[in-house]
mmCIF file of the N, C-alpha and C atoms, coordinates in Angstrom:
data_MODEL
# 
_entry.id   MODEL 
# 
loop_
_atom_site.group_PDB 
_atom_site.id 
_atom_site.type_symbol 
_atom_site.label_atom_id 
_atom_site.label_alt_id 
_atom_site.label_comp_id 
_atom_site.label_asym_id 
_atom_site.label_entity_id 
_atom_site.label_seq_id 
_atom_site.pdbx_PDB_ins_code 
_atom_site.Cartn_x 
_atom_site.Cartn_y 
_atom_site.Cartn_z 
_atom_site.occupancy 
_atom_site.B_iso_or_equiv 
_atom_site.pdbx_formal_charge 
_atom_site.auth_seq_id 
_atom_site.auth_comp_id 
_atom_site.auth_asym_id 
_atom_site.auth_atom_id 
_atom_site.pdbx_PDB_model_num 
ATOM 1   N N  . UNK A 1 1  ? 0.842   -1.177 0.000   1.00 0.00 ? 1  UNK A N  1 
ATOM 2   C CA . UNK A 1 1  ? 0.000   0.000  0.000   1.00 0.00 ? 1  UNK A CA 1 
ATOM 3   C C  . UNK A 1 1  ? 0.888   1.241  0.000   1.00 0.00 ? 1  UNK A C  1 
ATOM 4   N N  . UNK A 1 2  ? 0.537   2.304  -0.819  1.00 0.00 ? 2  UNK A N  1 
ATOM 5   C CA . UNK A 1 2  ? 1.420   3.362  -1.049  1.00 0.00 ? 2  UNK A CA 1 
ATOM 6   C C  . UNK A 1 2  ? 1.139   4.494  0.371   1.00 0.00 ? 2  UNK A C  1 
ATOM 7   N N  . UNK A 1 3  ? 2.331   4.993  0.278   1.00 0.00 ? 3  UNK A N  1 
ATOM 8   C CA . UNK A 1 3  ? 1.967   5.997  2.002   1.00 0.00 ? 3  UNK A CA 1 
ATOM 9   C C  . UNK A 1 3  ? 1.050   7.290  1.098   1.00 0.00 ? 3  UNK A C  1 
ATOM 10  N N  . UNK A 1 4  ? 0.056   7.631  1.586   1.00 0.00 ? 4  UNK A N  1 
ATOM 11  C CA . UNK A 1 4  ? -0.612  8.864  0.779   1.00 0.00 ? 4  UNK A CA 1 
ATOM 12  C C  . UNK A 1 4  ? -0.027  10.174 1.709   1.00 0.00 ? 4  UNK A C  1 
ATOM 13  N N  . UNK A 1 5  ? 0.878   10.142 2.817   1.00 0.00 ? 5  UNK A N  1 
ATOM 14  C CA . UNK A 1 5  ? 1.467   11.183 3.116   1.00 0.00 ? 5  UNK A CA 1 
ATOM 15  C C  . UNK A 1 5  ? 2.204   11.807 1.917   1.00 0.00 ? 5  UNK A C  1 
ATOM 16  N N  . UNK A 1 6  ? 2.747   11.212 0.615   1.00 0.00 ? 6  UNK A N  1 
ATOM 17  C CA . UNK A 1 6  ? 3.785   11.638 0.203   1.00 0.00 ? 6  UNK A CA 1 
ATOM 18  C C  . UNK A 1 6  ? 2.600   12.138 -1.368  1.00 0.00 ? 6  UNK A C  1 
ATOM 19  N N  . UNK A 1 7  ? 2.747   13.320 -1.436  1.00 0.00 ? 7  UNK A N  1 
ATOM 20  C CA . UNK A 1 7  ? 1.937   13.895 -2.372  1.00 0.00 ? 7  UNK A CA 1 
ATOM 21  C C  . UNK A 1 7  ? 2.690   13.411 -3.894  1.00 0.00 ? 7  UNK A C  1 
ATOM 22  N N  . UNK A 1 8  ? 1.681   13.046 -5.197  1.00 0.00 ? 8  UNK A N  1 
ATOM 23  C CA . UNK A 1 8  ? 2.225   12.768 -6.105  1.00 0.00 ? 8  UNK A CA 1 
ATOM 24  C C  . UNK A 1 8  ? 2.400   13.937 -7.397  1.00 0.00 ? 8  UNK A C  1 
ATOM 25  N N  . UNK A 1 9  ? 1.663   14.871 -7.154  1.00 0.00 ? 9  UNK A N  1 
ATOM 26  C CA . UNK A 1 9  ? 1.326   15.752 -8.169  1.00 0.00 ? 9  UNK A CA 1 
ATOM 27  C C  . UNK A 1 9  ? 2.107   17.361 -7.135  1.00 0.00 ? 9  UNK A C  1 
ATOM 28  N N  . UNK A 1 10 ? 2.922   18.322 -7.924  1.00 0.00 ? 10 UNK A N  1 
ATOM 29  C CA . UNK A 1 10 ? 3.276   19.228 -7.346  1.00 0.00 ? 10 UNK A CA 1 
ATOM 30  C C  . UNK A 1 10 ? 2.715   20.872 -8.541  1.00 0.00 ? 10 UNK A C  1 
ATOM 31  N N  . UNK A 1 11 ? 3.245   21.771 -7.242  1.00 0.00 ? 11 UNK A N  1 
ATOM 32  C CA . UNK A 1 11 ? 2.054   22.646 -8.149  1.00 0.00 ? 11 UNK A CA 1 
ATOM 33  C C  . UNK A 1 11 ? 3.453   23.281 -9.126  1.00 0.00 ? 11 UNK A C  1 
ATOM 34  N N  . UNK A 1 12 ? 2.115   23.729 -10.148 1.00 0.00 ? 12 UNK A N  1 
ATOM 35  C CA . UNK A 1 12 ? 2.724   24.021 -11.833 1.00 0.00 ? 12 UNK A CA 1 
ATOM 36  C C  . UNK A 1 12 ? 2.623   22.847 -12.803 1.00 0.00 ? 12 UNK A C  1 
ATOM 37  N N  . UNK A 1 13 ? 2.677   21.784 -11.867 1.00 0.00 ? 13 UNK A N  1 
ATOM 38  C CA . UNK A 1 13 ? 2.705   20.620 -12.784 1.00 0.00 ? 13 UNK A CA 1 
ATOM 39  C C  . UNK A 1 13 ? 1.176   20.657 -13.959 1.00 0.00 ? 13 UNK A C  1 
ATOM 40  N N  . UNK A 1 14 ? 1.270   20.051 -14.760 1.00 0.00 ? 14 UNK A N  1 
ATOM 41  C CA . UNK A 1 14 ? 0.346   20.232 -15.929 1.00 0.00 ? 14 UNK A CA 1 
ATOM 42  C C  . UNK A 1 14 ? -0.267  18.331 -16.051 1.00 0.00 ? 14 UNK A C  1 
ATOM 43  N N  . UNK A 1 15 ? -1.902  18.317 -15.580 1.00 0.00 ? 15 UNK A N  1 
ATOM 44  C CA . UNK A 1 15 ? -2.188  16.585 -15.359 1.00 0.00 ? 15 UNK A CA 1 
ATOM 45  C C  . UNK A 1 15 ? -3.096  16.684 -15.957 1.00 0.00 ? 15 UNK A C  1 
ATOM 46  N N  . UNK A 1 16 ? -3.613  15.942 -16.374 1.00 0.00 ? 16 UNK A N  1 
ATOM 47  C CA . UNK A 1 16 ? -5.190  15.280 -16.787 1.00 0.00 ? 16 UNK A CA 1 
ATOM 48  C C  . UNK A 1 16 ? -6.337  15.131 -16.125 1.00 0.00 ? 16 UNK A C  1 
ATOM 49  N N  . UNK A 1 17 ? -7.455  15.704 -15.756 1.00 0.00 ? 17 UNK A N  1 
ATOM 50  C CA . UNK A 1 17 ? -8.506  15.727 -15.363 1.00 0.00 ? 17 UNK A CA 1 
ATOM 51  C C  . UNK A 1 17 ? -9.229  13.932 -15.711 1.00 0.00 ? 17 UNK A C  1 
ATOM 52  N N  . UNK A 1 18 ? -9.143  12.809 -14.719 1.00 0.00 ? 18 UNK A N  1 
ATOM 53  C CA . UNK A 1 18 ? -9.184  11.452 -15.631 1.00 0.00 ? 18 UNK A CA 1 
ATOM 54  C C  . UNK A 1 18 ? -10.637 11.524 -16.010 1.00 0.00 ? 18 UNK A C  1 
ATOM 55  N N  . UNK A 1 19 ? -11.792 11.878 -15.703 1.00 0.00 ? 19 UNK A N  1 
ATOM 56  C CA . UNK A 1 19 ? -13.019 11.921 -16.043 1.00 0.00 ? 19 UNK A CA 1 
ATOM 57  C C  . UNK A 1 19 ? -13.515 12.658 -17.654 1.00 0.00 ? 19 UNK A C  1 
ATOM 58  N N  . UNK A 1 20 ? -12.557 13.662 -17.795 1.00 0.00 ? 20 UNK A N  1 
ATOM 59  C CA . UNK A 1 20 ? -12.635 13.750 -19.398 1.00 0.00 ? 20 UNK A CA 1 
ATOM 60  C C  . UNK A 1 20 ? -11.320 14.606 -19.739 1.00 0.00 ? 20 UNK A C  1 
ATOM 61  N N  . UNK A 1 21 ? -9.823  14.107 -19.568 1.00 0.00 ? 21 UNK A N  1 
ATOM 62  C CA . UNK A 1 21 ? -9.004  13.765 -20.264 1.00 0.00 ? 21 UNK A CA 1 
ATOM 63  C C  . UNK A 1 21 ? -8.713  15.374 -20.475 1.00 0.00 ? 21 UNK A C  1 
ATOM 64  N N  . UNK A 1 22 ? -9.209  16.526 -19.540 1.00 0.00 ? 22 UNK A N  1 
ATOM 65  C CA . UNK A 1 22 ? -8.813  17.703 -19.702 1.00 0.00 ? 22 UNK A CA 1 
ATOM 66  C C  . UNK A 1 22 ? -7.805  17.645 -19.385 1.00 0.00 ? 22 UNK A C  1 
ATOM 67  N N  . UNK A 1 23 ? -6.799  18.738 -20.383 1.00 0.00 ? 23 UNK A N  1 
ATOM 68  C CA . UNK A 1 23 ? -5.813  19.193 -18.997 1.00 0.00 ? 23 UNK A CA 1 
ATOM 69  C C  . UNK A 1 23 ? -5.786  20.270 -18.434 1.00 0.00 ? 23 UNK A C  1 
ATOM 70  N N  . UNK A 1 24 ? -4.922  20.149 -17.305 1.00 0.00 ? 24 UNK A N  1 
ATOM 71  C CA . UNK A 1 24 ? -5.399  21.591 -16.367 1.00 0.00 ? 24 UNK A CA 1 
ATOM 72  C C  . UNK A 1 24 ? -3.469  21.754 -15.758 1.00 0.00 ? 24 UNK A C  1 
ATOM 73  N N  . UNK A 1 25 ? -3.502  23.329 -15.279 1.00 0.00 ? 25 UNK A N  1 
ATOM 74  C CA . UNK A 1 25 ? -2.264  22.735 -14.288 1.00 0.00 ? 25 UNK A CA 1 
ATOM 75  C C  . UNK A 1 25 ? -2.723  22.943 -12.713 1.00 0.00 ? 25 UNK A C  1 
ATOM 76  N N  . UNK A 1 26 ? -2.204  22.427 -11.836 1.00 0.00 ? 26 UNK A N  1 
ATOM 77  C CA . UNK A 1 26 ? -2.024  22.253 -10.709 1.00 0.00 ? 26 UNK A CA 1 
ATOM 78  C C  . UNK A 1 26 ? -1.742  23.668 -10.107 1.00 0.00 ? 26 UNK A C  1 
ATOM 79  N N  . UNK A 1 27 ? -2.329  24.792 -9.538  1.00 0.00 ? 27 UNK A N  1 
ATOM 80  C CA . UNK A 1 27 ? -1.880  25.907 -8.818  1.00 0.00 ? 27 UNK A CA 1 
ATOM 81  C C  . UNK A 1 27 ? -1.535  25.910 -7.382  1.00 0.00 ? 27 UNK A C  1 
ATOM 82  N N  . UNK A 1 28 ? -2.026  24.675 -6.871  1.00 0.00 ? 28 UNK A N  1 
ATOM 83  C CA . UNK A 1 28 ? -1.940  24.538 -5.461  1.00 0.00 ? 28 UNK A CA 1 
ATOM 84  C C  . UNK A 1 28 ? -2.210  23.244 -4.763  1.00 0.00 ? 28 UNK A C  1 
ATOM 85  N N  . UNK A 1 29 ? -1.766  22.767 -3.712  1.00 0.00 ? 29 UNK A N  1 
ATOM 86  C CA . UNK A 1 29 ? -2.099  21.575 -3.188  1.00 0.00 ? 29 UNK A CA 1 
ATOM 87  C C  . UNK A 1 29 ? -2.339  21.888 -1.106  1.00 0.00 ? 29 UNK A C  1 
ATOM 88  N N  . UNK A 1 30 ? -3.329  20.655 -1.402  1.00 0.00 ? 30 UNK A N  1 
ATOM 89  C CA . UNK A 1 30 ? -3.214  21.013 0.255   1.00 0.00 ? 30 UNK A CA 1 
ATOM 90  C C  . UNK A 1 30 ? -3.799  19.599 0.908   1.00 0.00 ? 30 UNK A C  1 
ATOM 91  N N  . UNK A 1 31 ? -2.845  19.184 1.932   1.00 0.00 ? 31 UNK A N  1 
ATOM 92  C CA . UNK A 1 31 ? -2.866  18.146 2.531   1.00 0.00 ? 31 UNK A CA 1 
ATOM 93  C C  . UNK A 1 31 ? -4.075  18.130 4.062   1.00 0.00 ? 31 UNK A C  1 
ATOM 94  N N  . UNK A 1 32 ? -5.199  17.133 3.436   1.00 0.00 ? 32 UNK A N  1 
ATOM 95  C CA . UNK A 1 32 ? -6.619  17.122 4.239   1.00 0.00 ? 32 UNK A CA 1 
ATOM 96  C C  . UNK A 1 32 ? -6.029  16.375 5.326   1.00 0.00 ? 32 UNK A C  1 
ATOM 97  N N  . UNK A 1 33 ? -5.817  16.209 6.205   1.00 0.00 ? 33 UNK A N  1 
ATOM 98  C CA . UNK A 1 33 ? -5.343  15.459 7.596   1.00 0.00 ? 33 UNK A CA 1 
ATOM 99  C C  . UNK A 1 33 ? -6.291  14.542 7.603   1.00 0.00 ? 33 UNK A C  1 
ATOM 100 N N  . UNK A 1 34 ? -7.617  15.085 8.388   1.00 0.00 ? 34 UNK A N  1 
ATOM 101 C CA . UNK A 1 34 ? -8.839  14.430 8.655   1.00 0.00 ? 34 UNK A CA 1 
ATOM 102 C C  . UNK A 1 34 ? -9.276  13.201 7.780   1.00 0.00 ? 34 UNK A C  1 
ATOM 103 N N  . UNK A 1 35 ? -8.922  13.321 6.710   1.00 0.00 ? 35 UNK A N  1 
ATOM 104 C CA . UNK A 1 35 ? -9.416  11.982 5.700   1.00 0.00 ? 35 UNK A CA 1 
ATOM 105 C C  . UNK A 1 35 ? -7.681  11.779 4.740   1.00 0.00 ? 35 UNK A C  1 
ATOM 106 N N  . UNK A 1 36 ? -6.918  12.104 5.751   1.00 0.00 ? 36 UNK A N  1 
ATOM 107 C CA . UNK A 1 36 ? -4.984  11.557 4.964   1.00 0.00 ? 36 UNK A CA 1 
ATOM 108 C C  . UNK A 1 36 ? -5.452  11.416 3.484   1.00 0.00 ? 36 UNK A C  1 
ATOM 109 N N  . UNK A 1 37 ? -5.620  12.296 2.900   1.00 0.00 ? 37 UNK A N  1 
ATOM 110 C CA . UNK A 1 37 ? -5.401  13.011 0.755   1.00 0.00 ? 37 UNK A CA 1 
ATOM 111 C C  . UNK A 1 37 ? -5.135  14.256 1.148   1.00 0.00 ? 37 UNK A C  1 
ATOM 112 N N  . UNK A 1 38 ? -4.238  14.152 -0.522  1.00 0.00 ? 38 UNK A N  1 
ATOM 113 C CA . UNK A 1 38 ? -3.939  16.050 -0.687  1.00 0.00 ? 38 UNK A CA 1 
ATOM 114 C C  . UNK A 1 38 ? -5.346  16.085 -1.571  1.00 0.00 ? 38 UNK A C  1 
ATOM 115 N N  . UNK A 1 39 ? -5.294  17.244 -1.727  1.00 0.00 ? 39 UNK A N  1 
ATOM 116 C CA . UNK A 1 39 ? -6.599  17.786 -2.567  1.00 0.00 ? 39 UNK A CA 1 
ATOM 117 C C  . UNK A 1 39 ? -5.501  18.968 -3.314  1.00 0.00 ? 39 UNK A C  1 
ATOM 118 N N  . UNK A 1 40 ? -6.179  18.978 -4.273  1.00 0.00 ? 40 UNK A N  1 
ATOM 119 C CA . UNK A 1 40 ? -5.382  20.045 -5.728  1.00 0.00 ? 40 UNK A CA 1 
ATOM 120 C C  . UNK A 1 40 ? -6.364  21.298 -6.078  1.00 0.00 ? 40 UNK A C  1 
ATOM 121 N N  . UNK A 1 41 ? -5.967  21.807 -6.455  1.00 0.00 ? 41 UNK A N  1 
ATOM 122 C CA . UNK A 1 41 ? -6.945  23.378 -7.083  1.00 0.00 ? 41 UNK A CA 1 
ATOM 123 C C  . UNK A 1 41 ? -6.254  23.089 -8.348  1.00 0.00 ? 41 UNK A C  1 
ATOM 124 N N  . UNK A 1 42 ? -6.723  23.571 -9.754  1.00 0.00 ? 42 UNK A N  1 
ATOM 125 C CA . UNK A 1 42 ? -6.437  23.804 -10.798 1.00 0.00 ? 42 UNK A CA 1 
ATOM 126 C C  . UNK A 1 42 ? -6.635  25.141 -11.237 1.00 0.00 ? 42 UNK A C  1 
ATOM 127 N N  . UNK A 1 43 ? -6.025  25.511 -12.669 1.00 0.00 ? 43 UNK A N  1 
ATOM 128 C CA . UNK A 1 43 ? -5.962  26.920 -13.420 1.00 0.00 ? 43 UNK A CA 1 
ATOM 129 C C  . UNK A 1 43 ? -7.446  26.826 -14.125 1.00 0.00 ? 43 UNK A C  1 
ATOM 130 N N  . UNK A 1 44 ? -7.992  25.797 -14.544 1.00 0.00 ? 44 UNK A N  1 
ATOM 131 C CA . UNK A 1 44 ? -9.549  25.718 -15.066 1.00 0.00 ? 44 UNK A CA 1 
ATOM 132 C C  . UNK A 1 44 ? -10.442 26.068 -14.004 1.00 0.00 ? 44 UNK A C  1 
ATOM 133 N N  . UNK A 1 45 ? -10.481 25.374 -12.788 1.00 0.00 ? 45 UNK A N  1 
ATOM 134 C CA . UNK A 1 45 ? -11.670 25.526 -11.929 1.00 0.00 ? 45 UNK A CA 1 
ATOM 135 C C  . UNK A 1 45 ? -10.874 25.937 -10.508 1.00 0.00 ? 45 UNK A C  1 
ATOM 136 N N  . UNK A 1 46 ? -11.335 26.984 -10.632 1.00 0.00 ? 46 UNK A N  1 
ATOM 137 C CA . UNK A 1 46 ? -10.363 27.775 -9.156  1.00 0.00 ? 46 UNK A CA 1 
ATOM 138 C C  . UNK A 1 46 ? -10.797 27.268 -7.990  1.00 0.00 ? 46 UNK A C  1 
ATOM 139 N N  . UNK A 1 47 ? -12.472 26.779 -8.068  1.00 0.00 ? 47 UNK A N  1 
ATOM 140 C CA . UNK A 1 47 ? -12.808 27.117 -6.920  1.00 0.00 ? 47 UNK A CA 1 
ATOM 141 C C  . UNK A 1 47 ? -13.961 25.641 -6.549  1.00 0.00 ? 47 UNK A C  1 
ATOM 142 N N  . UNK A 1 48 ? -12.685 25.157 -7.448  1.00 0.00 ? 48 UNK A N  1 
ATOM 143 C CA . UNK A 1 48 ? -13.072 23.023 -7.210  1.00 0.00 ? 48 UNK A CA 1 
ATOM 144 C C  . UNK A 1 48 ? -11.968 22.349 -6.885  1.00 0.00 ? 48 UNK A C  1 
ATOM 145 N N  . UNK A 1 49 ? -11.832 21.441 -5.967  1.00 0.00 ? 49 UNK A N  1 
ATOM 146 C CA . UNK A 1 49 ? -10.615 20.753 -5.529  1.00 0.00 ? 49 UNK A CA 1 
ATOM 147 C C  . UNK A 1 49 ? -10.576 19.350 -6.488  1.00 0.00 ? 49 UNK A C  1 
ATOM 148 N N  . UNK A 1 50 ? -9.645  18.810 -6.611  1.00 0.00 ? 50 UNK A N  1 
ATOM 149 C CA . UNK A 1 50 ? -9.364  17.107 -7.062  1.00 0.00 ? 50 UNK A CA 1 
ATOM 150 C C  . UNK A 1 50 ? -8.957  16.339 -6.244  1.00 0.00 ? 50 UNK A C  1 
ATOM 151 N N  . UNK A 1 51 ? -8.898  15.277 -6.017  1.00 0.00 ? 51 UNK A N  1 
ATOM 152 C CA . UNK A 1 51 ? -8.123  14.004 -5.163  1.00 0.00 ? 51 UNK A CA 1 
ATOM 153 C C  . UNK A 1 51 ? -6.856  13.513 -5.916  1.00 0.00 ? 51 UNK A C  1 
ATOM 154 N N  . UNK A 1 52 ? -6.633  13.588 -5.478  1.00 0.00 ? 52 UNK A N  1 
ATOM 155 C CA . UNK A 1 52 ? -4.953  12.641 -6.246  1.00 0.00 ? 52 UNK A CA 1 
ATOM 156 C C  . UNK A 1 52 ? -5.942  11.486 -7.340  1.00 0.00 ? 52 UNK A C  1 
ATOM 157 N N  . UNK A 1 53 ? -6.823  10.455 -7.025  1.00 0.00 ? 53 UNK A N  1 
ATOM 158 C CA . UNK A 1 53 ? -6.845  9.464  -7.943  1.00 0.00 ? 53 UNK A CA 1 
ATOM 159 C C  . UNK A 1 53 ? -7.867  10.431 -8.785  1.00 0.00 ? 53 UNK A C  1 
ATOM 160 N N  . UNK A 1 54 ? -8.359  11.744 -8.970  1.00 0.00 ? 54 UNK A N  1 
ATOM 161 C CA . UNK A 1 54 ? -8.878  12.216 -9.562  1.00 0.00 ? 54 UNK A CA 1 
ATOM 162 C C  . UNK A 1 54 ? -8.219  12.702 -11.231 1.00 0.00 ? 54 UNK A C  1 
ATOM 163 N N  . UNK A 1 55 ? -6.914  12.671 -10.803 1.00 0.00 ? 55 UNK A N  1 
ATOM 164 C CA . UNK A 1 55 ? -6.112  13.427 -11.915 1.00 0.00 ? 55 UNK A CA 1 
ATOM 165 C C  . UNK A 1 55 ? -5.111  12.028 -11.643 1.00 0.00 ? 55 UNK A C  1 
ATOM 166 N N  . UNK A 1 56 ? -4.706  12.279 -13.682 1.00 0.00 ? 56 UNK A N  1 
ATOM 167 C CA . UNK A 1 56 ? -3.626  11.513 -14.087 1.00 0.00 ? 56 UNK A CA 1 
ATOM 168 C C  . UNK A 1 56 ? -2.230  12.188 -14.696 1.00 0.00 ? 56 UNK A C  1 
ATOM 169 N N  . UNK A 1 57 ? -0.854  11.624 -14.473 1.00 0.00 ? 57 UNK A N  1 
ATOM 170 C CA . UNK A 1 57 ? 0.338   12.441 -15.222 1.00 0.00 ? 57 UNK A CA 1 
ATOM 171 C C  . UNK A 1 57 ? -0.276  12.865 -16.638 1.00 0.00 ? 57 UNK A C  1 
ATOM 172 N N  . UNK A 1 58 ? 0.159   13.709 -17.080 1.00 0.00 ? 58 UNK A N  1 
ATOM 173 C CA . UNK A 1 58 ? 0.014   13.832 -18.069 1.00 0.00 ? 58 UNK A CA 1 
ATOM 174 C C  . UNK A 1 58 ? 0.551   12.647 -19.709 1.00 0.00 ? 58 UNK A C  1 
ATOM 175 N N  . UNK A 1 59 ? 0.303   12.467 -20.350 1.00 0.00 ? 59 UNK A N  1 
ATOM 176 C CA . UNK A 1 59 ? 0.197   11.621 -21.584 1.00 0.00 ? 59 UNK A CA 1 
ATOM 177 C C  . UNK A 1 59 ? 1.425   12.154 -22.249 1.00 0.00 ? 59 UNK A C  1 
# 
């Protein structure tokens, strides 16, 4: 099992939205304690978070 302390996506980075293959970049990350995930903000939707298994590296 992978440690989810260790964030996989850093900000600037440029990922894939996996639900429809957008891409977006990463402006920010922030580590939820209460439920151990980071959660991401993107440059498309300012003011929607992602989950790590939400977004993929980029292609």
């Amino acid at each position: 099992m992978k440690d989810i302390s260790v964030k996989i996506f850093t900000n600037g980075k440029t990922v894939n939205i996996r639900v429809s293959n957008e891409l977006v970049t990463i402006l920010k990350s922030h580590y939820v304690k209460n439920i151990k995930r980071y959660s991401y903000t993107v440059n498309k939707y300012p003011s929607t978070f992602f989950f790590e298994e939400e977004l993929m590296k980029q292609k």
